[in-house]
C-alpha positions in Angstrom: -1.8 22.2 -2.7 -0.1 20.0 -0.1 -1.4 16.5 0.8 0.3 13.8 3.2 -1.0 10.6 2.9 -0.9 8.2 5.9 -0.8 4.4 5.4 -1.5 2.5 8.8 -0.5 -0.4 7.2 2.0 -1.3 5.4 2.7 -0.3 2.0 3.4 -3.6 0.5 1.3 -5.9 -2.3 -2.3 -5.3 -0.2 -5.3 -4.3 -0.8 -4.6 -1.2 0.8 -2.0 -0.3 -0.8 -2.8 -0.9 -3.9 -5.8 1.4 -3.3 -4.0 4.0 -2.3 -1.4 4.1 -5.2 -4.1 3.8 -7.4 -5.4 7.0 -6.1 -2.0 8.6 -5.5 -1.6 8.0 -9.7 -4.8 9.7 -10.5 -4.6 12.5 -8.5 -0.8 13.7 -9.9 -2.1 12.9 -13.1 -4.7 15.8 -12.9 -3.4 18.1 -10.3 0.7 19.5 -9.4 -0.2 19.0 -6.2 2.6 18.0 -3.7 2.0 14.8 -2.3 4.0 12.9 0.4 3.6 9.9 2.1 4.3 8.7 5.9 3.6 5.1 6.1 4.4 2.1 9.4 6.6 -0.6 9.5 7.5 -1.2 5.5 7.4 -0.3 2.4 7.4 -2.3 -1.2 10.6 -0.9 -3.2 9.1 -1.2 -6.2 6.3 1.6 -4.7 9.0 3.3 -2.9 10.9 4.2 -6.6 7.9 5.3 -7.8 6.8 7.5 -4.8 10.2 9.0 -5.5 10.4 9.2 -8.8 7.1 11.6 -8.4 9.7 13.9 -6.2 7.4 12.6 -3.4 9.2 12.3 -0.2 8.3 9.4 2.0 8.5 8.9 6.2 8.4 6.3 8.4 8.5 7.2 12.2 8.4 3.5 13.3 5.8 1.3 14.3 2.6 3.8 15.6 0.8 1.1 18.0 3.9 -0.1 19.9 5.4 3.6 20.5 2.5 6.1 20.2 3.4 9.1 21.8 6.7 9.2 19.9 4.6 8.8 16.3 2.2 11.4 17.8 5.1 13.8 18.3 7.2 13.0 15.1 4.0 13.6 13.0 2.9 16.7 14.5 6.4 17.7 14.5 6.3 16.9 10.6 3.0 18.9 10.0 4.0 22.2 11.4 7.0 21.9 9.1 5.6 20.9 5.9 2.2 22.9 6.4 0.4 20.1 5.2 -3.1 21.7 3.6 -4.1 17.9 4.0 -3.6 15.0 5.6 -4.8 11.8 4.2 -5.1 8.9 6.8 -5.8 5.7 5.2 -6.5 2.9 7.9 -9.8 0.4 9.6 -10.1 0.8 12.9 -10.5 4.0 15.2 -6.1 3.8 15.9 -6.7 6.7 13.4 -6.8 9.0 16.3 -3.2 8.8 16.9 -2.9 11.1 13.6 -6.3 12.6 14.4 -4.4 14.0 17.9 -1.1 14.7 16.1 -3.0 16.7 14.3 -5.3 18.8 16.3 -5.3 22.2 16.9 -3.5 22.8 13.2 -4.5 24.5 9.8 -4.1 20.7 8.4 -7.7 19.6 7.2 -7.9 15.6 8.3 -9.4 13.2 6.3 -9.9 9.4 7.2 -10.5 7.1 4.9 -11.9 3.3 6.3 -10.7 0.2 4.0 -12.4 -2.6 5.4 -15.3 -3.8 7.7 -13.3 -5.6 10.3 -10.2 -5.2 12.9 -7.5 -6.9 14.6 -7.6 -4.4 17.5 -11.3 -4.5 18.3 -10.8 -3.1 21.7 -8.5 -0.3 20.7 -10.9 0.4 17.9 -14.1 0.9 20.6 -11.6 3.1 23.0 -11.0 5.3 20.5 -14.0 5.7 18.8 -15.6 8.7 20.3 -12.3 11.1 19.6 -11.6 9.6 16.2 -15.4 10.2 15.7 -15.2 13.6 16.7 -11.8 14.5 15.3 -11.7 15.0 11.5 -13.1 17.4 8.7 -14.4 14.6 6.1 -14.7 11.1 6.2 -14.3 8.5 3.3 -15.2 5.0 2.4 -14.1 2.8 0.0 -17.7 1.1 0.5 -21.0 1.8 2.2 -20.2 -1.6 4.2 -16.6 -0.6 5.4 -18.0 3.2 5.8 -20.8 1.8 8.2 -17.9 -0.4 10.3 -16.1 2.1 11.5 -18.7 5.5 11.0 -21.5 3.7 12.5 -24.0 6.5 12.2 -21.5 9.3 11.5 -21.7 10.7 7.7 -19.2 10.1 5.4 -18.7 9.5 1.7 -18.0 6.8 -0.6 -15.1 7.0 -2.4 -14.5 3.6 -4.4 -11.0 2.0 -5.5 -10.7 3.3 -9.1 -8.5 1.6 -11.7 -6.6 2.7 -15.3 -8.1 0.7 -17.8 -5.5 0.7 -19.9 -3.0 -1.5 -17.6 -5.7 -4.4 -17.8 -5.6 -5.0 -21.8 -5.8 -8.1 -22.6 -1.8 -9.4 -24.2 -1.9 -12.2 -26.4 1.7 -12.6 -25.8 1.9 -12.6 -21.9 -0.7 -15.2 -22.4 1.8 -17.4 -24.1 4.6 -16.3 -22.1 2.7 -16.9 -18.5 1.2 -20.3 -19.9 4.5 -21.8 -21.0 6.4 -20.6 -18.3 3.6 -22.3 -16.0 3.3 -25.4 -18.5 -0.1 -24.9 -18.7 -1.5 -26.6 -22.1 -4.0 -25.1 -24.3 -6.6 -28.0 -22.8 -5.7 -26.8 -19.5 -8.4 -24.9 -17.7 -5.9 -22.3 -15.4 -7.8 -20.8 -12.3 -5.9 -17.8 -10.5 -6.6 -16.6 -6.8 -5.0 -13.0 -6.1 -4.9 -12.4 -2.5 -3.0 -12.4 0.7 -2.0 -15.5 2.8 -4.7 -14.5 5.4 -7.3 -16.8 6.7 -9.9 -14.2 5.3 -9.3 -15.2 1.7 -9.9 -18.6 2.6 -7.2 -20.5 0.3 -8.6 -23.6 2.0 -12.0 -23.1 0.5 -9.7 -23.3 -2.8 -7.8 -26.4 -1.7 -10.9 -28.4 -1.1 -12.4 -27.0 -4.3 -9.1 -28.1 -5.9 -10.3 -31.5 -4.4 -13.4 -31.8 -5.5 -12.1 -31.1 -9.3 -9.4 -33.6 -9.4 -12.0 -36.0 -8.3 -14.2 -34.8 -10.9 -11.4 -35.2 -13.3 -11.1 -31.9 -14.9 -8.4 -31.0 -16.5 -7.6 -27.6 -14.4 -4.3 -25.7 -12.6 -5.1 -23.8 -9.8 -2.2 -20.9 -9.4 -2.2 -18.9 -6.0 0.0 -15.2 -6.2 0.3 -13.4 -2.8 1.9 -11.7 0.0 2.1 -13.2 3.4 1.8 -10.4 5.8 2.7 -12.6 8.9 2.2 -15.9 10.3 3.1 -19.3 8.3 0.0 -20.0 6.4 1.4 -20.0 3.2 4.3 -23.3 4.4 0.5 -24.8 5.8 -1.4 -24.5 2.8 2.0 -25.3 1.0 1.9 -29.0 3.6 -1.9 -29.6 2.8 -1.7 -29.5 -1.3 1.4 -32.2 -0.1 -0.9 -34.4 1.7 -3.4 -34.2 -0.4 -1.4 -34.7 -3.5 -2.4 -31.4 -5.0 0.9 -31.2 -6.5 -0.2 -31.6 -10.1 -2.9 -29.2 -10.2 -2.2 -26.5 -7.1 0.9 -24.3 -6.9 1.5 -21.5 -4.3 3.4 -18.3 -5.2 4.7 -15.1 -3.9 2.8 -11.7 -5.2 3.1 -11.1 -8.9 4.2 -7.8 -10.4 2.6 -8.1 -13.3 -1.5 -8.2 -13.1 -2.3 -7.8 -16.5 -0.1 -10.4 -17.7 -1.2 -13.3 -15.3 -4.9 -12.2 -16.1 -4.2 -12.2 -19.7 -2.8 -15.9 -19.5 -5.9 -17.4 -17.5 -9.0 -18.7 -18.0 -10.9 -17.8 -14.6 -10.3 -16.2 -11.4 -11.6 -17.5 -7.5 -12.3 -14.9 -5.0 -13.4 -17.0 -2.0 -13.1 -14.7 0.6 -15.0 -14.6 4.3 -14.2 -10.5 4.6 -14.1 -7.9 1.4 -14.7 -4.4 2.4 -14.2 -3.8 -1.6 -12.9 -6.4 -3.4 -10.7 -5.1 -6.0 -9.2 -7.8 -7.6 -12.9 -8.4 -9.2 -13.2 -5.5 -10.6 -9.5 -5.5 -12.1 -10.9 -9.1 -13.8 -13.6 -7.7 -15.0 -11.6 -5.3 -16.5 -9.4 -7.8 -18.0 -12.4 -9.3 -19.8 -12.0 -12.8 -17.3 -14.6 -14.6 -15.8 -14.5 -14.2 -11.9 -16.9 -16.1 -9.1 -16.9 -14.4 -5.8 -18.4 -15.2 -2.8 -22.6 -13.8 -2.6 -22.0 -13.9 1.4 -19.3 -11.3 1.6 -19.5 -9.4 -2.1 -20.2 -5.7 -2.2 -23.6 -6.2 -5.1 -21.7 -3.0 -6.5 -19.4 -4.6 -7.8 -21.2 -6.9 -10.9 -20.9 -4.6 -13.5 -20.5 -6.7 -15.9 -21.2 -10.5 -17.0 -18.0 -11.2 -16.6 -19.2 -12.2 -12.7 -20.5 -14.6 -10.6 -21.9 -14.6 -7.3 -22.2 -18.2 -5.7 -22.5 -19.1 -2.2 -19.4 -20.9 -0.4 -20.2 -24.2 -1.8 -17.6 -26.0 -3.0 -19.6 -28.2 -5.8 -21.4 -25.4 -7.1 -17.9 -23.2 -7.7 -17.0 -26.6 -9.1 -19.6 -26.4 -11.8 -19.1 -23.0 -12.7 -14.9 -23.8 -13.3 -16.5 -27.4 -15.3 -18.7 -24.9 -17.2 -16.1 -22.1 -18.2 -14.4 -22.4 -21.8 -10.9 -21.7 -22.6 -10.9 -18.6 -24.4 -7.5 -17.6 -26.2 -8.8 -14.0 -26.2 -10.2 -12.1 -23.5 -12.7 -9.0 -24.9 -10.7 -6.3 -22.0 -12.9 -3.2 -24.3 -15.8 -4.7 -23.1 -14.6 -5.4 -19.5 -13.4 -1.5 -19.8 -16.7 0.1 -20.9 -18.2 -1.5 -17.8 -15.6 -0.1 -15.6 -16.0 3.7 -17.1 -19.8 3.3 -17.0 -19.8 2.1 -13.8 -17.7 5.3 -12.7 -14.8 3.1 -11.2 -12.2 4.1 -13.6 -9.2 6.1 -11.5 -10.1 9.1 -13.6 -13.6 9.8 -12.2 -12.9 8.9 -8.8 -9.8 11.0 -8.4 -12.0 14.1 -10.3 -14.6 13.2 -7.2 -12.1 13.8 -4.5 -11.0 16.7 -5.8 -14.1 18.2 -5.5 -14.1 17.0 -1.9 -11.4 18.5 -0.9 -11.6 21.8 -3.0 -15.4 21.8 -1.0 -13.9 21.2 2.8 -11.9 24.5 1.7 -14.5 26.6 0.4 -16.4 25.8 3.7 
């Protein structure tokens, strides 16, 4: 079996991304299938080594929006070659008709796989709805909210981010090596946020919860850990814990490697985000055993599995309680936080079995 998968982002430290490595994991660990990758504009080289270790081979045919036609003709080129018995498209908006027309007219089955429930390219997504629509042999969801986005009333199925349990037990050593490395003291109350320096994860929701807690006087560090796809907002949010003298208690990073570790070392983790299609970083802290709020406005309810979450509106006193109310717990109980995720059918197991069967059933038809 021959699959291409088709990243329309980026493959760097996303949400995206990491989705689609998780899957890409599964998958080779129950199938020898042959699985390549063709992704747009870069690529982490971390995840490149590991696509290649795999004897994956990887493609990049330049930026897709800016010089269509030549992507069009480059990846249908590619196809023909490689007879391709699949081609994976992973993307949000209806630009997935670019690979949709690459690949018409071929043996290649298309599937398209939606990631989120908004786009930058609104009017290129309603353009090219009716042919991307029209145009592919099974359509997939990593929610029933980002299905509904970009479906609308067009059948597909729900295929959820999946994770390997094992890589979120809880380390009593990375939570001494993280703590001391961040001088964090065992009366310190550390609060994580996971998530890309976009306006959609709403770091300033954090910075003026950060506020409100300083005034409060609790004894907290807030830790940020992220990639900034564009813009400058990290430097911004960077000036405003300066102006606000946040120093003490708010520090920014770049993305961090290692997920178990940090989530080993911390007592609670913020997800105040405006827009989750999925949301996995609450589901990897739930499989860590750590406490996690979320916002109740823009949550998938799929995703409380376990007690280990917390739904609250966007209210910064009331996520101020719930940090004032959590205790600092030198062990985290990651079994428990890992039963959930099995029972819940979210482990990267039983979603990659699921696709299988998807695939082995757009065949058989």
């Amino acid at each position: 079996m021959k699959i291409l998968i088709i990243s329309t982002v980026e493959l760097s430290k996303n949400g995206i991304a990491s989705s689609i490595m998780s899957y890409y994991r599964a998958i080779l660990k129950q199938r020898n299938y042959e699985i390549d990758f063709l992704y747009t504009g870069f690529i982490d080289e971390s995840l490149k080594m590991e696509i290649l270790s795999n004897d994956s081979q990887i493609f990049c045919f330049g930026n897709r929006k800016r010089r269509p036609l030549h992507y069009i003709y480059l990846l249908r080129k590619l196809a023909i070659n490689k007879k391709y018995d699949y081609v994976w498209v992973h993307g949000n908006s209806s630009s997935m008709a670019f690979e949709e027309f690459a690949l018409r007219n071929l043996d290649s089955k298309i599937i398209v796989q939606a990631h989120s429930v908004m786009t930058n390219y609104s009017f290129l997504n309603k353009i090219l709805r009716r042919y991307f629509l029209n145009h592919f042999d099974l359509g997939l969801a990593v929610s029933k909210e980002a299905g509904t986005f970009l479906f609308k009333n067009k059948q597909f199925q729900i295929l959820p981010n999946g994770l390997s349990i094992k890589n979120y037990y809880f380390s009593e050593n990375s939570r001494m090596i993280y703590r001391e490395k961040y001088k964090i003291s065992s009366e310190t109350k550390l609060i994580i946020q996971l998530a890309t320096y976009t306006a959609v994860k709403n770091h300033k929701f954090s910075l003026e919860l950060a506020q409100e807690l300083k005034e409060k006087g609790i004894n907290f560090k807030f830790l940020c850990f992220g990639y900034t796809p564009f813009g400058n907002l990290k430097k911004e949010l960077e000036s405003e814990v300066e102006n606000n003298n946040l120093e003490n208690h708010v520090t920014l990073f770049d993305s961090i490697d290692d997920i178990k570790g940090i989530l080993s070392a911390t007592d609670g983790l913020i997800i105040p985000s405006i827009v989750e299609s999925f949301g996995i970083v609450a589901l990897e802290s739930q499989a860590a055993g750590v406490p996690v709020v979320v916002s109740s406005e823009h949550f998938i309810p799929e995703l409380k599995i376990s007690s280990f979450i917390d739904y609250l509106p966007l209210e910064v006193e009331k996520w101020a309680k719930w940090i004032e109310k959590l205790k600092i717990k030198e062990h985290h109980d990651s079994t428990i936080g890992g039963k959930a995720i099995i029972q819940a059918g979210l482990d990267d197991e039983t979603i990659a079995d699921y696709f299988i069967k998807l695939i082995e059933n757009i065949k058989n038809k």
